[in-house]
C-alpha positions in Angstrom: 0.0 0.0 0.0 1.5 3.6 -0.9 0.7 6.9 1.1 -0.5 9.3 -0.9 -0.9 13.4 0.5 -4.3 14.9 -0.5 -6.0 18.0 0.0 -9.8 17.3 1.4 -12.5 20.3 1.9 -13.5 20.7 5.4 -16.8 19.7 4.6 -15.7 16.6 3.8 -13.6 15.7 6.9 -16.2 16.6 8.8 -18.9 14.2 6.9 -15.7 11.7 7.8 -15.3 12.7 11.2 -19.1 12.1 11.8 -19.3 8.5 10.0 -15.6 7.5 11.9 -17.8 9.2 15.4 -20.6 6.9 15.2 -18.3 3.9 14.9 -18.7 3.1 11.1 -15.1 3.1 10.3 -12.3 3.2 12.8 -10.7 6.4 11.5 -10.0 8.3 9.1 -7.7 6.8 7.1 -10.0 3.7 6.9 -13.1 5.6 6.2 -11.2 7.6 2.7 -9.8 4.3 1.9 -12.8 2.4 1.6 -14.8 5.4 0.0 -12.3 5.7 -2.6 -12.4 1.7 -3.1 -16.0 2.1 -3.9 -15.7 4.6 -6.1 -13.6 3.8 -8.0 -14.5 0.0 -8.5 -18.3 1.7 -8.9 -16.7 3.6 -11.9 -15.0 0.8 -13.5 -17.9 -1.2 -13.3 -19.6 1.8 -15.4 -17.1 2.2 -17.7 -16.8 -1.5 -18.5 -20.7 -1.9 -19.0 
């Protein structure tokens, strides 16, 4: 796995914050690295079709 630095809105983190808060991922880091997985397998599964 490879770090990568980004740049999120505050808007954003805080939607993370909230979902890592009420125990649906177990921080950060998780949370972005499973939304990203889904959307990016959701796009390829788009693209593909």
């Amino acid at each position: 796995m490879k770090v990568i630095p980004v740049r999120i809105p505050n808007k954003i983190i805080e939607g993370i914050d909230k979902l890592v808060e009420k125990g649906i991922y177990a921080n950060r880091s998780a949370a972005i690295r499973v939304i990203v997985t889904r959307y990016i397998l959701d796009e390829t599964n788009i693209i593909s079709e």
